[in-house]
C-alpha positions as a Markdown table, in Angstrom:
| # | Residue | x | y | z |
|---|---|---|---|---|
| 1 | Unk | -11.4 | -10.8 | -22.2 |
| 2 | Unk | -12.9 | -10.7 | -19.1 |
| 3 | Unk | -12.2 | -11.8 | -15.5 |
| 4 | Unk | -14.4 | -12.8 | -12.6 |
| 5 | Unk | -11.8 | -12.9 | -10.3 |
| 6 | Unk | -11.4 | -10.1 | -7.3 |
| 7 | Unk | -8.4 | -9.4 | -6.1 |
| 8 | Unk | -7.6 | -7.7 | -2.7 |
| 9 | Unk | -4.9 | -5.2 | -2.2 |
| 10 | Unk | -3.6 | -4.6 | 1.5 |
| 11 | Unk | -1.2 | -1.8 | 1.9 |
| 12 | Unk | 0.0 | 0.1 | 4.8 |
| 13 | Unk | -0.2 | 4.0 | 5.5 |
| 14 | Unk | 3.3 | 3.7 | 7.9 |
| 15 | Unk | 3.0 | 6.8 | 9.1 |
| 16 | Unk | 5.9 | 9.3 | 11.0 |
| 17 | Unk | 4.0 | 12.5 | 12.4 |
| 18 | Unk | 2.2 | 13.7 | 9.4 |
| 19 | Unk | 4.1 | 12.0 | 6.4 |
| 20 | Unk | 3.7 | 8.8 | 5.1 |
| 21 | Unk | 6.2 | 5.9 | 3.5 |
| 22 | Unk | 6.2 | 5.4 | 0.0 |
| 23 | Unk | 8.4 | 3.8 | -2.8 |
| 24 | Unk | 9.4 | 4.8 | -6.0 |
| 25 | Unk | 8.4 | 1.4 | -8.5 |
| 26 | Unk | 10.5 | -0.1 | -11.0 |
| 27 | Unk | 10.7 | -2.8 | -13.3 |
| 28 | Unk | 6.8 | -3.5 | -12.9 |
| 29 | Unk | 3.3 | -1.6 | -13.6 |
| 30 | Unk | 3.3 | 1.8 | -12.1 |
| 31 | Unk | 7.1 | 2.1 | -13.1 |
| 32 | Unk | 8.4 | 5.5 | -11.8 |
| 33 | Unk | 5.1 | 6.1 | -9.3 |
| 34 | Unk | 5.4 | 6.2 | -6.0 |
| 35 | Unk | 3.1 | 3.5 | -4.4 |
| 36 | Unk | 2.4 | 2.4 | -0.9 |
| 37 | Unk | 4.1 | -0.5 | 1.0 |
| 38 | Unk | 2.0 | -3.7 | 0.7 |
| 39 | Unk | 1.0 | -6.4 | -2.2 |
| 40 | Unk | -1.9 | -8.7 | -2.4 |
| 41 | Unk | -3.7 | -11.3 | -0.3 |
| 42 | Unk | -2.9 | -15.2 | -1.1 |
| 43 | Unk | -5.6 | -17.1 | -0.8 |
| 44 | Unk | -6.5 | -18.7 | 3.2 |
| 45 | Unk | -4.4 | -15.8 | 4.4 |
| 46 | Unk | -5.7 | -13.3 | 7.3 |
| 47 | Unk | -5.7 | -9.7 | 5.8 |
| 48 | Unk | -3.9 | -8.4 | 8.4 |
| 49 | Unk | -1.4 | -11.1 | 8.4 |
| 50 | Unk | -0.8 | -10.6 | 4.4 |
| 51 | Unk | 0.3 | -7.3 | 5.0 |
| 52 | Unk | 2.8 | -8.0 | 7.5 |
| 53 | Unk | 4.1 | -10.7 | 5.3 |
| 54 | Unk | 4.1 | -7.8 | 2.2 |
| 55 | Unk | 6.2 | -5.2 | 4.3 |
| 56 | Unk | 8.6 | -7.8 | 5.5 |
| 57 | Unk | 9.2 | -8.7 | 2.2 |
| 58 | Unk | 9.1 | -5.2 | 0.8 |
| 59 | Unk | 11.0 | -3.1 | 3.7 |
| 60 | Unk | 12.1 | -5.8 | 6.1 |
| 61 | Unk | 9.9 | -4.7 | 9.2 |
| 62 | Unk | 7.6 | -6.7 | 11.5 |
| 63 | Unk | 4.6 | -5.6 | 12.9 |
| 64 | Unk | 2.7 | -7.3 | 15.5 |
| 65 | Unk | -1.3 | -7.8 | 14.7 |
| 66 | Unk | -2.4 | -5.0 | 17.7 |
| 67 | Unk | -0.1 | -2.4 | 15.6 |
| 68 | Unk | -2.7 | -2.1 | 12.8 |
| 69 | Unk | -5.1 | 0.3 | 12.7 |
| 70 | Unk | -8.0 | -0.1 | 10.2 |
| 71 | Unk | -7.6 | 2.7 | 7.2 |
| 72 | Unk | -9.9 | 2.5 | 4.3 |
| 73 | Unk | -11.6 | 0.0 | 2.3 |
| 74 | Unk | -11.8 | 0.9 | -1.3 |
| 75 | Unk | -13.3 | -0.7 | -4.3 |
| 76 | Unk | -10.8 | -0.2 | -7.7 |
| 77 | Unk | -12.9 | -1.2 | -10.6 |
| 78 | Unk | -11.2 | -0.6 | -13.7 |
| 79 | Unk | -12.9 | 0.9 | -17.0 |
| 80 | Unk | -12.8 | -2.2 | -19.1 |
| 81 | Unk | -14.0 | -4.2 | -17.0 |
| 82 | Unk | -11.3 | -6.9 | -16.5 |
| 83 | Unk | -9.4 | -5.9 | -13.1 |
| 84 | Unk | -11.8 | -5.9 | -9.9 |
| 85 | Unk | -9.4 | -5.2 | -6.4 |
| 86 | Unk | -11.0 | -4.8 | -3.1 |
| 87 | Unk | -8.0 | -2.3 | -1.4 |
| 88 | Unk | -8.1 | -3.2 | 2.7 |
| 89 | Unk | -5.7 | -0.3 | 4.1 |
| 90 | Unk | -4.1 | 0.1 | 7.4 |
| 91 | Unk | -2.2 | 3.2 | 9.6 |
| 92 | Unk | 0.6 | 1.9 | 11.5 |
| 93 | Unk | 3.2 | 4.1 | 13.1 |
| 94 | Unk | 6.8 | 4.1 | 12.7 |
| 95 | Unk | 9.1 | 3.8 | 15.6 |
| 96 | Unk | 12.5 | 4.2 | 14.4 |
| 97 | Unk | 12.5 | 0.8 | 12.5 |
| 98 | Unk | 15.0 | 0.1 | 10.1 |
| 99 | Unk | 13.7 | 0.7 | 6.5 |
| 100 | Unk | 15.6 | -1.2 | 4.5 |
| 101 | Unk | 15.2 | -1.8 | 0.5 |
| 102 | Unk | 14.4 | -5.2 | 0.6 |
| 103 | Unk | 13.2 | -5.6 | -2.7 |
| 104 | Unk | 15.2 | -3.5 | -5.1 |
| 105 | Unk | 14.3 | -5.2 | -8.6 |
| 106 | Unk | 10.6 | -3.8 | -8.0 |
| 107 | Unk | 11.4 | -0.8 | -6.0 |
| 108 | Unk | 14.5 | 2.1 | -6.2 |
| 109 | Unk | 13.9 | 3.7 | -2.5 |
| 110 | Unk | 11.7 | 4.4 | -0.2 |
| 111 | Unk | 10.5 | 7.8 | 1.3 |
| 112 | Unk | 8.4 | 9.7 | 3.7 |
| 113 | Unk | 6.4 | 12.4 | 2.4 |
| 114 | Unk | 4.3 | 15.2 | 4.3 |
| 115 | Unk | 0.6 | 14.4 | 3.5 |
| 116 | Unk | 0.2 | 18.2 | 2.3 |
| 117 | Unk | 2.6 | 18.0 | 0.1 |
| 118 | Unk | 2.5 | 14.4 | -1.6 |
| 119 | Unk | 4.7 | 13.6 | -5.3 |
| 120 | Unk | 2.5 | 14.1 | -8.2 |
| 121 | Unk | 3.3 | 10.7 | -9.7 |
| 122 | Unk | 1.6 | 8.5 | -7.1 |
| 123 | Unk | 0.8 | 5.1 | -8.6 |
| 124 | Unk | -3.0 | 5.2 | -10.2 |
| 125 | Unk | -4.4 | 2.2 | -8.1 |
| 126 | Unk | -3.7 | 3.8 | -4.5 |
| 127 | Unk | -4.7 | 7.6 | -5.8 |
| 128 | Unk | -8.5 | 7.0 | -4.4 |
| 129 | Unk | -6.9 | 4.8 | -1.5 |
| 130 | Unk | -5.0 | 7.9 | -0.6 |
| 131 | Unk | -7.9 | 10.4 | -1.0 |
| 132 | Unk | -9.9 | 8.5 | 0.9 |
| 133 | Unk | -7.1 | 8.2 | 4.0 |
| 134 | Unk | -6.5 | 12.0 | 4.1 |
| 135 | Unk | -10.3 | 12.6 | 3.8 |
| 136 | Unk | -10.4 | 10.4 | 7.1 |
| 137 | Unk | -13.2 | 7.9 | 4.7 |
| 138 | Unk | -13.0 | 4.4 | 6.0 |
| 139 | Unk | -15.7 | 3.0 | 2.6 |
């Protein structure tokens, strides 16, 4: 069955020097991967202001809109056919915040890892997001 929906992904590259927050999932796809902080866009929401609403809910931080910097854009087109996702990514910078485990049905911890030496289980649908980020590729 097919779908003519597209769905778009925001997700934050919160970074600390050169390592970057992830958390380990659980409990839904990607179980066990380590994934990036952020969620998808509801409809008649601002991109930017979907992703602040995702990491409050995820690790209980608040950005303001001028923190954002403007990562990658990445098309994730599946094989079959049936998932399309348009991935809008963002750099912001840590500054001592409190990371707190906010939603700990869906995710176990959360973690900064060097970007030379990232986990080998990153969660499929941010593996070209990632590339793209370290390869300093916007599209």
């Amino acid at each position: 069955m097919k779908e003519n929906n597209i769905l778009i992904g925001c997700e934050a590259f919160i970074k600390k020097e050169n390592r970057i927050l992830f958390g380990l999932r659980k409990n839904c796809f990607g179980d066990g991967t380590w994934g990036l902080p952020g969620g998808h866009l509801e409809f008649r929401e601002k991109v930017v202001n979907g992703l602040k609403r995702e990491l409050v809910e995820e690790i209980g931080i608040e950005f303001e809109d001028t923190d954002f910097k403007l990562a990658t854009v990445t098309d994730g087109i599946d094989s079959g056919g049936v998932k399309h996702y348009v991935h809008i990514s963002f750099e912001v910078e840590y500054r001592d915040q409190e990371i707190r485990l906010m939603e700990p049905e869906r995710c176990s911890e959360w973690k900064f890892f060097d970007l030379n030496n990232l986990p080998a289980n990153i969660f499929p649908a941010h593996i070209k997001i990632i590339r793209k980020y370290v390869d300093n590729i916007i599209y």
